[in-house]
PDB file of N, CA, C and O in Angstrom:
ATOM      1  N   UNK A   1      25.411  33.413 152.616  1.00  0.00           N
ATOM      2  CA  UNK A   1      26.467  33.326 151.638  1.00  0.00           C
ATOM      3  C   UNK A   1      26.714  31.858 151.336  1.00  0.00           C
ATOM      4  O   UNK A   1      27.348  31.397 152.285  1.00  0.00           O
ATOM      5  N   UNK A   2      26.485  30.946 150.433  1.00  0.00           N
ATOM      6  CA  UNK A   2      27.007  30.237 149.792  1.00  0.00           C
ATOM      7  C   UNK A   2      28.408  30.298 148.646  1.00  0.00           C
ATOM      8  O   UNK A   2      28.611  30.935 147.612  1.00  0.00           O
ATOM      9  N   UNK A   3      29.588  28.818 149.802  1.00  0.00           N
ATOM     10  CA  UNK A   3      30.528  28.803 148.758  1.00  0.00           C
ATOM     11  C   UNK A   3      30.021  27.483 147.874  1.00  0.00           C
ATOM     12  O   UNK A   3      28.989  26.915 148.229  1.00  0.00           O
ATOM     13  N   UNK A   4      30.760  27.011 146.727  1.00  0.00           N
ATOM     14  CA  UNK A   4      30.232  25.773 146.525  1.00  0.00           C
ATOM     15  C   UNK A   4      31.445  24.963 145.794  1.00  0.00           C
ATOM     16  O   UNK A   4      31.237  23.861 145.288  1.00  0.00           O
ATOM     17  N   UNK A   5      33.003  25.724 145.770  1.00  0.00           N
ATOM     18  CA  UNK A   5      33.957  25.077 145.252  1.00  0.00           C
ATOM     19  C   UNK A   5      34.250  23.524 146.049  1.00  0.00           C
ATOM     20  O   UNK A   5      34.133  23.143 147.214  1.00  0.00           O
ATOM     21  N   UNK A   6      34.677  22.891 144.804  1.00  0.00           N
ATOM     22  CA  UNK A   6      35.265  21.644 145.832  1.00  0.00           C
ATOM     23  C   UNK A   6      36.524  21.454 145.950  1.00  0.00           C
ATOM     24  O   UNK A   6      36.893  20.492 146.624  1.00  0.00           O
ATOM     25  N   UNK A   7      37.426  22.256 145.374  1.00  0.00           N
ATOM     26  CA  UNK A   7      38.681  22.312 145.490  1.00  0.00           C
ATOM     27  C   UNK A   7      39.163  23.262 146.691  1.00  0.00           C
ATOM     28  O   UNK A   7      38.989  24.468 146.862  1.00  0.00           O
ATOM     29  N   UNK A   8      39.878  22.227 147.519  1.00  0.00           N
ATOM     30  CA  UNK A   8      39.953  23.184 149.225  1.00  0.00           C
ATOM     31  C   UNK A   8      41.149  24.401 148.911  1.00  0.00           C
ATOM     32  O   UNK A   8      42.133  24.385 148.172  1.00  0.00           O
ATOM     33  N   UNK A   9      40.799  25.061 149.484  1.00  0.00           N
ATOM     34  CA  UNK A   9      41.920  26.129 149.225  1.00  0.00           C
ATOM     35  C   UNK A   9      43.145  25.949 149.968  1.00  0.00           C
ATOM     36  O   UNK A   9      44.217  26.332 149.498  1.00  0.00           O
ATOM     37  N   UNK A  10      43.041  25.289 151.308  1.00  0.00           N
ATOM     38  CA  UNK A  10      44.762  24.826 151.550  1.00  0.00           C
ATOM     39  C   UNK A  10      44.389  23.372 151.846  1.00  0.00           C
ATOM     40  O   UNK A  10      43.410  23.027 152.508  1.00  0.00           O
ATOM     41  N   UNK A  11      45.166  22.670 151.351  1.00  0.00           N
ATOM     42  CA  UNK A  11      44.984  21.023 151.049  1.00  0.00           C
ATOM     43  C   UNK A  11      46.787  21.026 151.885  1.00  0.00           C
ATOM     44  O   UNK A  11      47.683  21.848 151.693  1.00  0.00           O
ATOM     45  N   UNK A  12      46.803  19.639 152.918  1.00  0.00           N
ATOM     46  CA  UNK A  12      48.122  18.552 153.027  1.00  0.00           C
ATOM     47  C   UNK A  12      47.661  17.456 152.918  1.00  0.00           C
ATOM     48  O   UNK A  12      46.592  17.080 153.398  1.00  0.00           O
ATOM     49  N   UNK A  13      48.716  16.574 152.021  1.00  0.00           N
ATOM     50  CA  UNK A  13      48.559  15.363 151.472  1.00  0.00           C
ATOM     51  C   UNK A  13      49.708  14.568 152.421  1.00  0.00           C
ATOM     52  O   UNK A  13      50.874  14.956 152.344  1.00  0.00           O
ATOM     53  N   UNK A  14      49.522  13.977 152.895  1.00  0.00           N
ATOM     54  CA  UNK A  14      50.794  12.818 153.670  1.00  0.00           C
ATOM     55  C   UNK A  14      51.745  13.463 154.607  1.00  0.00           C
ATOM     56  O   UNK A  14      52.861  13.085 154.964  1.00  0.00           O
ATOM     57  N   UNK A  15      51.168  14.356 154.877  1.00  0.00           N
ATOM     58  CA  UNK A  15      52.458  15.252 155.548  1.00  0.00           C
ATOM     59  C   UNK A  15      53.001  14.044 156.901  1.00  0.00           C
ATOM     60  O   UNK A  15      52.253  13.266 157.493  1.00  0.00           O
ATOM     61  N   UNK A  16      54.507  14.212 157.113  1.00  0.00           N
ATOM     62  CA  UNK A  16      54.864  13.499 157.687  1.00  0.00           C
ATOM     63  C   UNK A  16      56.180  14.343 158.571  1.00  0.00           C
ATOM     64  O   UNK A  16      56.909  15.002 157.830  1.00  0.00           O
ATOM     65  N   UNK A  17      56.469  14.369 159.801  1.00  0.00           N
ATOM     66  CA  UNK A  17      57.719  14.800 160.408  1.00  0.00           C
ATOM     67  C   UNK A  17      58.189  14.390 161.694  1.00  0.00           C
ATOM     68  O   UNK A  17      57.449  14.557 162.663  1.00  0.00           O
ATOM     69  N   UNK A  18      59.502  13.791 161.861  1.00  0.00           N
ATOM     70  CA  UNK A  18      60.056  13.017 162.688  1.00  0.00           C
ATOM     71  C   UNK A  18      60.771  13.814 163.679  1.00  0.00           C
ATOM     72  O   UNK A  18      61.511  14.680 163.213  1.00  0.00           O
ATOM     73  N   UNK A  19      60.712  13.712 164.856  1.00  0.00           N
ATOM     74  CA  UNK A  19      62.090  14.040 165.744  1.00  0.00           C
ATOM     75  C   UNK A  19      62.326  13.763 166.460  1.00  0.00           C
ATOM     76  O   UNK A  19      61.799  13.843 167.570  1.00  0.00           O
ATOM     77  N   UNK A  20      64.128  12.870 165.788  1.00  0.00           N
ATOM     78  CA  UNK A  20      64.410  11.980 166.693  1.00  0.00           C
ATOM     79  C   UNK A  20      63.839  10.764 166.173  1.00  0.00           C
ATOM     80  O   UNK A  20      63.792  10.374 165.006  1.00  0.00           O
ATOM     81  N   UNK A  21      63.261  10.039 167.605  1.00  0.00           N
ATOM     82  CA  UNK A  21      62.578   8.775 167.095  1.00  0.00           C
ATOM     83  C   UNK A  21      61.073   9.370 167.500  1.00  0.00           C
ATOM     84  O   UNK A  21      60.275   8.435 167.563  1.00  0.00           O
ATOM     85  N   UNK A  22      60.485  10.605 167.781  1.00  0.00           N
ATOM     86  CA  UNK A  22      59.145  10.644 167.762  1.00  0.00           C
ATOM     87  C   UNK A  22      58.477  11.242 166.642  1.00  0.00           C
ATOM     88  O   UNK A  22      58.502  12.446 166.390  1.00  0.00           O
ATOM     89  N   UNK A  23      57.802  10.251 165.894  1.00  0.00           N
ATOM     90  CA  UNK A  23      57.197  10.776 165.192  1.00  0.00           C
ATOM     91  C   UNK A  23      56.130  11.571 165.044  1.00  0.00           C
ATOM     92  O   UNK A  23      55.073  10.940 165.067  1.00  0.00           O
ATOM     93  N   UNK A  24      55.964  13.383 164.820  1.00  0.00           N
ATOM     94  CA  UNK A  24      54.659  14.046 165.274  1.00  0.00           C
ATOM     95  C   UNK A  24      53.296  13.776 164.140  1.00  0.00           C
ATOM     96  O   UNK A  24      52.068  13.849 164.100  1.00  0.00           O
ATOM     97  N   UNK A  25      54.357  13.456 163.377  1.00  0.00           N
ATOM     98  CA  UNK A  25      53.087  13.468 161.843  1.00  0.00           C
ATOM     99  C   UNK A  25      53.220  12.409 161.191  1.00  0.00           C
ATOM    100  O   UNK A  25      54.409  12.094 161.133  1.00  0.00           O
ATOM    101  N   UNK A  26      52.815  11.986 160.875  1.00  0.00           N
ATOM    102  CA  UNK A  26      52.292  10.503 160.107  1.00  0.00           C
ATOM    103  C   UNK A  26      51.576  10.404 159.030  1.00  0.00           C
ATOM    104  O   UNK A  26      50.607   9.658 159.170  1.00  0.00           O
ATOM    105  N   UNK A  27      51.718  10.982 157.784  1.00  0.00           N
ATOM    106  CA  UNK A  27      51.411  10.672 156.885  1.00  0.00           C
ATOM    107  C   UNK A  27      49.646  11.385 157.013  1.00  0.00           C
ATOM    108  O   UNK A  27      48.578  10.866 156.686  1.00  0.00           O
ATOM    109  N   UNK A  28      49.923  12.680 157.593  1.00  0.00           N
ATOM    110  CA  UNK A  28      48.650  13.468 158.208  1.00  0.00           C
ATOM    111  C   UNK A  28      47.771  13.951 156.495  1.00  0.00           C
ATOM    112  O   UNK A  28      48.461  13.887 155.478  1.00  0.00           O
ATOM    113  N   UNK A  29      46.645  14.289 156.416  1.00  0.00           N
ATOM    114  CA  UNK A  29      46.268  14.725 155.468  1.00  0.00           C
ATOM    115  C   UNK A  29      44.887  15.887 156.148  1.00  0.00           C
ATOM    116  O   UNK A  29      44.056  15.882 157.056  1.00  0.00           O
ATOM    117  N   UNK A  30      45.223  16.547 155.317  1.00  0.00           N
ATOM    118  CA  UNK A  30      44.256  18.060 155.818  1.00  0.00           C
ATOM    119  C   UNK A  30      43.563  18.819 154.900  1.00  0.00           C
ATOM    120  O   UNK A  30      44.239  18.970 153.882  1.00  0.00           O
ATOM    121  N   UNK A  31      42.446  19.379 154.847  1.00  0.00           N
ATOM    122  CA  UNK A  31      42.129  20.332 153.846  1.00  0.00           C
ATOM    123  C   UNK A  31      41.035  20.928 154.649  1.00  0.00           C
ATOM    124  O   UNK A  31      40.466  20.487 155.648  1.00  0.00           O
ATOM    125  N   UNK A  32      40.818  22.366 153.786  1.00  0.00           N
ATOM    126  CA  UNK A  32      39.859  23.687 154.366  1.00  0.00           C
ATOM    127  C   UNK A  32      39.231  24.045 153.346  1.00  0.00           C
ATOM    128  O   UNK A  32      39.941  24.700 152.583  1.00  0.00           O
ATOM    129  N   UNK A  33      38.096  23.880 152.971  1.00  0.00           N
ATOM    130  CA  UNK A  33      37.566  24.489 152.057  1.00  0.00           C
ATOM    131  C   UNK A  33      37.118  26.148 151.886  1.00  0.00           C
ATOM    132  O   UNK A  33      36.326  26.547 152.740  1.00  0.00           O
ATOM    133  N   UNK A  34      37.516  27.028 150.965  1.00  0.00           N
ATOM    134  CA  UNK A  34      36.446  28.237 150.753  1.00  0.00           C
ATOM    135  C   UNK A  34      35.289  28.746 151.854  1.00  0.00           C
ATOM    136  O   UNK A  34      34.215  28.181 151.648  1.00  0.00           O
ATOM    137  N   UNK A  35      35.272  29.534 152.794  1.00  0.00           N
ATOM    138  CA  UNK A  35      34.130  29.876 153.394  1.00  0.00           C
ATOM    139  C   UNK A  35      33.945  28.912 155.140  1.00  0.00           C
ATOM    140  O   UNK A  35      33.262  29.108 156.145  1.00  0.00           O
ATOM    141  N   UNK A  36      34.997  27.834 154.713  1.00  0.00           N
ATOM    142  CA  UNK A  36      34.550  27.168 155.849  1.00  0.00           C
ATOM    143  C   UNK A  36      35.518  27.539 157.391  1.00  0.00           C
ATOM    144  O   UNK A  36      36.712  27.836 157.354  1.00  0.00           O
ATOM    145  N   UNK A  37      34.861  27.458 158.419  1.00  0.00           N
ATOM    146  CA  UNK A  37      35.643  27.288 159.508  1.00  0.00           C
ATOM    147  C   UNK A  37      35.920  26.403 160.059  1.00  0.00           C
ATOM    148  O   UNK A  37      34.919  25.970 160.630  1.00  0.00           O
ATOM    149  N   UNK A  38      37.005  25.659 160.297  1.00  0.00           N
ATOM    150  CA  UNK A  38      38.243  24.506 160.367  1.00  0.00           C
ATOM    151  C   UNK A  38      38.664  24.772 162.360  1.00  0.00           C
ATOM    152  O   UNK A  38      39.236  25.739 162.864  1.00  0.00           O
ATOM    153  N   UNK A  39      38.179  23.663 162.977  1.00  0.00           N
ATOM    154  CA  UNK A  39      38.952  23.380 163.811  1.00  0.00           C
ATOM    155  C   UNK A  39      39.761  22.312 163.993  1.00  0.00           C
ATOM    156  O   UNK A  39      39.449  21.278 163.403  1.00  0.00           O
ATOM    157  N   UNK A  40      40.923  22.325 164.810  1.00  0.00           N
ATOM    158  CA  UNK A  40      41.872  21.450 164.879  1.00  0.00           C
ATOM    159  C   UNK A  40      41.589  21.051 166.244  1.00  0.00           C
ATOM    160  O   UNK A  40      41.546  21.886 167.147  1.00  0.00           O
ATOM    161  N   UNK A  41      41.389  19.786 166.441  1.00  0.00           N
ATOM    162  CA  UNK A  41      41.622  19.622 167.882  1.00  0.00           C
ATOM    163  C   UNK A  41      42.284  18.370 168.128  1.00  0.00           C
ATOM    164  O   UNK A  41      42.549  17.635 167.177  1.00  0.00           O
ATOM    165  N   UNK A  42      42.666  17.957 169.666  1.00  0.00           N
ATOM    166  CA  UNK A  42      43.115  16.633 169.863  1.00  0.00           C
ATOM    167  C   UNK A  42      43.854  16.180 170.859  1.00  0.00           C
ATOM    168  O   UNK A  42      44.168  17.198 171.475  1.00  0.00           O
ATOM    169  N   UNK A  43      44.319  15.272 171.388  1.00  0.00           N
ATOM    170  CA  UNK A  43      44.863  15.056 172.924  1.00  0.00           C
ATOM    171  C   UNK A  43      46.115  16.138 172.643  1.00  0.00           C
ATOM    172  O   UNK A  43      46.566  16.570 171.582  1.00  0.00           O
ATOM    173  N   UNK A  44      46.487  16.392 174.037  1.00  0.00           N
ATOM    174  CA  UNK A  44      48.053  16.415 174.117  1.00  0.00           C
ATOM    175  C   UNK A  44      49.300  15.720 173.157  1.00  0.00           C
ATOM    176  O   UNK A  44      49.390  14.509 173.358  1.00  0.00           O
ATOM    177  N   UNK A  45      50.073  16.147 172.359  1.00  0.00           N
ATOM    178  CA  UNK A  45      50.859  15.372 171.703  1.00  0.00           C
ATOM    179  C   UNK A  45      50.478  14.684 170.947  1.00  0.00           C
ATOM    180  O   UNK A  45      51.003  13.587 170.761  1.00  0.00           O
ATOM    181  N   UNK A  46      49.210  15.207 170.119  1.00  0.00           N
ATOM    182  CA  UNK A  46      48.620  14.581 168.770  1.00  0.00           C
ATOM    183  C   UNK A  46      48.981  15.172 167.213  1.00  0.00           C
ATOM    184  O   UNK A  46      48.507  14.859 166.121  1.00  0.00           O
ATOM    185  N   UNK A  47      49.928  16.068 167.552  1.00  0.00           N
ATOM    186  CA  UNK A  47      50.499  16.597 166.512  1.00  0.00           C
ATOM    187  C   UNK A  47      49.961  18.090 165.940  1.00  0.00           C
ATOM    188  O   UNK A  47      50.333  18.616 164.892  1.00  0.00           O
ATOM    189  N   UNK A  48      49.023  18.612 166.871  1.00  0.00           N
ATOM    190  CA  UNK A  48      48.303  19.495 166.246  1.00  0.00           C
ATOM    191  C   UNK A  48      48.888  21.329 166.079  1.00  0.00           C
ATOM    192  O   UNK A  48      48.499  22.251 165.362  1.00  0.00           O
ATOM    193  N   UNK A  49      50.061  21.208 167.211  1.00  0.00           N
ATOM    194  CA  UNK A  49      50.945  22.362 166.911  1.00  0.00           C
ATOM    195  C   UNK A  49      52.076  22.038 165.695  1.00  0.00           C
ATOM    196  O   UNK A  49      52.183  22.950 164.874  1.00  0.00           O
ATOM    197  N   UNK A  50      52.829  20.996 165.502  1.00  0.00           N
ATOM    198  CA  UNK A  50      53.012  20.437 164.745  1.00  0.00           C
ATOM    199  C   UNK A  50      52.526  20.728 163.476  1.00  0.00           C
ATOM    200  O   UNK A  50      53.108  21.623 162.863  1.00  0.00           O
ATOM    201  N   UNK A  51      51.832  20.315 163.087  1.00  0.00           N
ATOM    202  CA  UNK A  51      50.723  20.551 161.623  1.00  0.00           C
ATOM    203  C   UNK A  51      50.394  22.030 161.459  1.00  0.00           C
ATOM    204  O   UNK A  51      50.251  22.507 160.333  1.00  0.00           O
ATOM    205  N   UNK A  52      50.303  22.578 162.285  1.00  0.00           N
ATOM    206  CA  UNK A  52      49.902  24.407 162.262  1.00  0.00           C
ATOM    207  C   UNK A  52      51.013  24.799 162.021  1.00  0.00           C
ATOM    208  O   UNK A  52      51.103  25.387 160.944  1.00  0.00           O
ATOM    209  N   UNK A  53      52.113  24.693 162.726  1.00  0.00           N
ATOM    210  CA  UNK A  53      53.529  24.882 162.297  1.00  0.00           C
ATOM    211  C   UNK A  53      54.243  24.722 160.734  1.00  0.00           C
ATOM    212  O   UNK A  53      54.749  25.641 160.091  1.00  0.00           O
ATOM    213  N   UNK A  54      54.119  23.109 160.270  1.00  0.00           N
ATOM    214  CA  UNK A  54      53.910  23.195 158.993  1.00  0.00           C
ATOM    215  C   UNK A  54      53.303  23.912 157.908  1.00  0.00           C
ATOM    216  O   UNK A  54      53.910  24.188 156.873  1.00  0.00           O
ATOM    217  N   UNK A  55      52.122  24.211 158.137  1.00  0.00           N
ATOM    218  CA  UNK A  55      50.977  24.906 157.237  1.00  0.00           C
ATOM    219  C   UNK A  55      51.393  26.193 157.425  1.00  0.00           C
ATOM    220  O   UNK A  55      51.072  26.930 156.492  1.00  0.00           O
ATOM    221  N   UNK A  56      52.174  26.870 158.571  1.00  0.00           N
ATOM    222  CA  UNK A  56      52.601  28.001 158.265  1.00  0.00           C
ATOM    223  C   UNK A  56      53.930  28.477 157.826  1.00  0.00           C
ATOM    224  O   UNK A  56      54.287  29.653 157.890  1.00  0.00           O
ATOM    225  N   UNK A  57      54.728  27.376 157.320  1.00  0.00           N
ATOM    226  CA  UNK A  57      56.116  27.592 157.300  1.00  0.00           C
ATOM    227  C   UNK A  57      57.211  27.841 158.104  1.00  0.00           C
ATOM    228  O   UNK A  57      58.348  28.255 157.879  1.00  0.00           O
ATOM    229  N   UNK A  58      56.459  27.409 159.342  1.00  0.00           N
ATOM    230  CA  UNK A  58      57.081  27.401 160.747  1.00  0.00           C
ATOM    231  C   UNK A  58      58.295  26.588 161.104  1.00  0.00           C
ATOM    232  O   UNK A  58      59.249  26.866 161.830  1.00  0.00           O
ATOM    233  N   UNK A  59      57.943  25.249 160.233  1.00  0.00           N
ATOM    234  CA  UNK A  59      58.400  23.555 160.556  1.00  0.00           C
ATOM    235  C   UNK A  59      58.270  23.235 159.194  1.00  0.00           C
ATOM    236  O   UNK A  59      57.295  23.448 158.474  1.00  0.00           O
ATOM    237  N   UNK A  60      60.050  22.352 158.712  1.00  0.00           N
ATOM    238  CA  UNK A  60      60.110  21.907 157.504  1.00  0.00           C
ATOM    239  C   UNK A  60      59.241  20.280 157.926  1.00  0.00           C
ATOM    240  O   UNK A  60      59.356  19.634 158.968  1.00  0.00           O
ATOM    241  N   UNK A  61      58.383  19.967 156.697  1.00  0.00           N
ATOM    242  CA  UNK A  61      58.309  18.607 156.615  1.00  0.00           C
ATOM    243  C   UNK A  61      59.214  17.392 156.459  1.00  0.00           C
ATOM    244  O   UNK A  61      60.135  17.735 155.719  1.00  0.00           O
ATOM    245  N   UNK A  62      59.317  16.467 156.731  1.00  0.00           N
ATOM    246  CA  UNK A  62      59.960  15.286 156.143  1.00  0.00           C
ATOM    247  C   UNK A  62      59.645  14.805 154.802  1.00  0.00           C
ATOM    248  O   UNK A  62      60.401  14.379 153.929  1.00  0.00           O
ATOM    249  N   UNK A  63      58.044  14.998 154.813  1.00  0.00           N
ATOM    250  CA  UNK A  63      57.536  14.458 153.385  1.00  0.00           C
ATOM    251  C   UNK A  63      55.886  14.609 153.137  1.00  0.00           C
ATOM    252  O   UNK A  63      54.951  14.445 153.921  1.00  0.00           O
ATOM    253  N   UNK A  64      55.908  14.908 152.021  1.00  0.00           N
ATOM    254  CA  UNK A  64      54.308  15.382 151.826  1.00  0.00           C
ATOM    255  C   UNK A  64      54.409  16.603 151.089  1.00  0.00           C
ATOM    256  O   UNK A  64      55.457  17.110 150.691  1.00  0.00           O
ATOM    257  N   UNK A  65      53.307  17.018 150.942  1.00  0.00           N
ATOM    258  CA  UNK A  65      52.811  17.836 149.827  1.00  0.00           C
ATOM    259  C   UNK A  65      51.624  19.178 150.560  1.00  0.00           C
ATOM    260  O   UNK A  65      50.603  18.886 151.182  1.00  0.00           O
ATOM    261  N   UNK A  66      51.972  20.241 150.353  1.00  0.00           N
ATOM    262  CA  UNK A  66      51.415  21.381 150.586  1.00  0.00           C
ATOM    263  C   UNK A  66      50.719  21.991 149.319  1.00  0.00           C
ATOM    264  O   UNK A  66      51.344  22.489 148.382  1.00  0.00           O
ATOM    265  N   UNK A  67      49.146  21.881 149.410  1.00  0.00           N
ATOM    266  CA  UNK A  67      48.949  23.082 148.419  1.00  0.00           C
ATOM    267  C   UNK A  67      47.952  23.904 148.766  1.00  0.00           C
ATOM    268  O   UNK A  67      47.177  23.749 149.709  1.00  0.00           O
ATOM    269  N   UNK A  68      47.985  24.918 147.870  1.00  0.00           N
ATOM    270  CA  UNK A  68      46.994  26.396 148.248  1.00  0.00           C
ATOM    271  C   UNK A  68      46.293  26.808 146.689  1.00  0.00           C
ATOM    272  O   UNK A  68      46.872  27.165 145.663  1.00  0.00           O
ATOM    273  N   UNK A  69      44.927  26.620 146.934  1.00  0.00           N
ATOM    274  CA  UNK A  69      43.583  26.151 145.555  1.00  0.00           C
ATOM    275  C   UNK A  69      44.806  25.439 144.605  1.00  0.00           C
ATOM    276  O   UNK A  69      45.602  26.126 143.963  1.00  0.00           O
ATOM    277  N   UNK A  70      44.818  24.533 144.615  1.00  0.00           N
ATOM    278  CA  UNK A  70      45.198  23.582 144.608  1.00  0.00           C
ATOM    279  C   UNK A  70      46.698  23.447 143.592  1.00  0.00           C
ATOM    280  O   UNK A  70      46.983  22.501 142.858  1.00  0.00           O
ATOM    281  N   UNK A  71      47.211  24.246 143.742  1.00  0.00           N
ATOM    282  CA  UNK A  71      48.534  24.329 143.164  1.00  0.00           C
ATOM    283  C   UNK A  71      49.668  24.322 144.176  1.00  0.00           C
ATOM    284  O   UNK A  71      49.731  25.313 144.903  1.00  0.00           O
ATOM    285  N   UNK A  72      50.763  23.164 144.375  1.00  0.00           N
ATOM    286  CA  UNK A  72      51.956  22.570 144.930  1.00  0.00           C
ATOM    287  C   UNK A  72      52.248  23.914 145.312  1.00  0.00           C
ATOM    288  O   UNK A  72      52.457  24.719 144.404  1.00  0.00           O
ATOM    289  N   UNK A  73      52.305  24.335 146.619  1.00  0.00           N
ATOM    290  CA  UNK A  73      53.120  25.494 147.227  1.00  0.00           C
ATOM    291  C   UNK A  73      54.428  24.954 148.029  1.00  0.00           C
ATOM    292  O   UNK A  73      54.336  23.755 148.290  1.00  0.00           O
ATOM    293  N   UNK A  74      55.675  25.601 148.494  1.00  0.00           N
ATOM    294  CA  UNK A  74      56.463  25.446 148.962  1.00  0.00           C
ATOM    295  C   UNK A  74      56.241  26.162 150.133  1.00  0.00           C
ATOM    296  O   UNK A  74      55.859  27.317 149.949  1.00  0.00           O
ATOM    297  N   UNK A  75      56.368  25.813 151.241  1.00  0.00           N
ATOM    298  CA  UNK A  75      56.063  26.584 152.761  1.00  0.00           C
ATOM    299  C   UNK A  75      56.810  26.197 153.518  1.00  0.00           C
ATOM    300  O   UNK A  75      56.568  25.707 154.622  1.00  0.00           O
ATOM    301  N   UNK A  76      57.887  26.383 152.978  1.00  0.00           N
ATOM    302  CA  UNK A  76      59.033  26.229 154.093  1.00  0.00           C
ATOM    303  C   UNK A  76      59.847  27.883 155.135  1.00  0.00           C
ATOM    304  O   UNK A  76      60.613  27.695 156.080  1.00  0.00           O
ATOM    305  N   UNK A  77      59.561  28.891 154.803  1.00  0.00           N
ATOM    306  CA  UNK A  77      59.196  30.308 155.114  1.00  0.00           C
ATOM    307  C   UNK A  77      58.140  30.605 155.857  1.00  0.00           C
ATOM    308  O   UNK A  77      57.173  29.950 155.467  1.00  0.00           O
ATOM    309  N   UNK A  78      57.838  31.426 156.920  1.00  0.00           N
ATOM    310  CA  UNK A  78      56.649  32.174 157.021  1.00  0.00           C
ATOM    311  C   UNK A  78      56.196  33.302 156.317  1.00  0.00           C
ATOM    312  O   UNK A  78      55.048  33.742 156.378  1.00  0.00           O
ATOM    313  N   UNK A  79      57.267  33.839 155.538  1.00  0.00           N
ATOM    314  CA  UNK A  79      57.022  35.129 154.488  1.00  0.00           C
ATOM    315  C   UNK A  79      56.318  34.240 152.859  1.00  0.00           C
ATOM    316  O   UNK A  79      55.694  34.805 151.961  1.00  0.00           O
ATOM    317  N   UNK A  80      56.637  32.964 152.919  1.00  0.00           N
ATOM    318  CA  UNK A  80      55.920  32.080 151.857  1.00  0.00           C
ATOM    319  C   UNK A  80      54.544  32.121 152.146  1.00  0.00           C
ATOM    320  O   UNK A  80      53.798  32.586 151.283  1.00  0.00           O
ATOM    321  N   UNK A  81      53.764  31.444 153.922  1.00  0.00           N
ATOM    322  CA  UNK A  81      53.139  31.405 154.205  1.00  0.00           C
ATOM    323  C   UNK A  81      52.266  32.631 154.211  1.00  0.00           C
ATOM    324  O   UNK A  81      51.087  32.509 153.879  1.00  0.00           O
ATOM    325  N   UNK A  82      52.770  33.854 154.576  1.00  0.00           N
ATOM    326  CA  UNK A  82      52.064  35.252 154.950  1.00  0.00           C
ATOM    327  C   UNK A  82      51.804  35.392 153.803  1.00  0.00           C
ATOM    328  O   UNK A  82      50.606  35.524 153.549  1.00  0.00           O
ATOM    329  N   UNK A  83      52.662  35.419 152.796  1.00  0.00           N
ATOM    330  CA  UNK A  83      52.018  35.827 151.229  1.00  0.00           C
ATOM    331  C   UNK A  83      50.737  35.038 150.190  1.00  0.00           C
ATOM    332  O   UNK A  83      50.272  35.352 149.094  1.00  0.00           O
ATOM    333  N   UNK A  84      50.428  33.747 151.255  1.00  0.00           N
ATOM    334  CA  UNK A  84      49.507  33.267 150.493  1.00  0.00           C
ATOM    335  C   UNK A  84      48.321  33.576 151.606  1.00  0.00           C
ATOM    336  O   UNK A  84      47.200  33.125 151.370  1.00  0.00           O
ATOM    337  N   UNK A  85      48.554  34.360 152.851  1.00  0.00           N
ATOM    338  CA  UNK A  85      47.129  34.998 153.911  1.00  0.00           C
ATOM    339  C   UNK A  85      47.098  34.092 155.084  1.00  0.00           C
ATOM    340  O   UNK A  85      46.211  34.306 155.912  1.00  0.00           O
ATOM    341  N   UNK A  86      48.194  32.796 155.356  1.00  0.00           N
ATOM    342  CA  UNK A  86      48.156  32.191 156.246  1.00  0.00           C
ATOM    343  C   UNK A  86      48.882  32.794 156.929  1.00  0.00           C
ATOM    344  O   UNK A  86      50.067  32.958 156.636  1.00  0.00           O
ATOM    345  N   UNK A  87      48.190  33.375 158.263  1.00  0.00           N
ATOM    346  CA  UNK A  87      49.136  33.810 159.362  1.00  0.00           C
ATOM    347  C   UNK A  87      48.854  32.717 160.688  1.00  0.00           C
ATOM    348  O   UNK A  87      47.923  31.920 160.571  1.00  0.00           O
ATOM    349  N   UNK A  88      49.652  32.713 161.885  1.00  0.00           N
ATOM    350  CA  UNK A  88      49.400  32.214 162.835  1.00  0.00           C
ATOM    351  C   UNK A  88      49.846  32.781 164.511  1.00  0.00           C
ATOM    352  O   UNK A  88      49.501  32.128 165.496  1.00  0.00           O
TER     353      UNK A  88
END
């Protein structure tokens, strides 16, 4: 099976979120393309529950941009998230 879009189907642009004074996200940027399988990995306390949290409407951002094929989604809900097939 060949995909061959280049527009990722869930794209974060700058995502960023603070708590407190620790910052988990930093101006993170992410994307998954069509067909592909995406792992996340990374030390302890690299932000990576964090960012899954976000992407599912788990965890509001501070700042940044969420989209899904490539139109600005709001994912601040998990019923936002479930309705576009992201579960977690």
């Amino acid at each position: 099976m060949s995909f061959s879009s280049t527009v990722p189907v869930l794209q974060a642009r700058g995502l960023s979120r603070q708590f407190g004074h620790v910052r988990a996200l930093n101006q993170v940027d992410f994307e998954v393309f069509p067909g592909e399988v995406t792992a996340l990995i990374g030390d302890n306390g690299a932000g990576k529950s964090t960012l899954v949290k976000a992407l599912s409407g788990n965890l509001a951002i501070d700042s940044g941009t969420i989209l899904f094929d490539g139109q600005e989604v709001d994912m601040s809900t998990p019923s936002q998230a479930s309705a576009l097939g992201i579960e977690t």
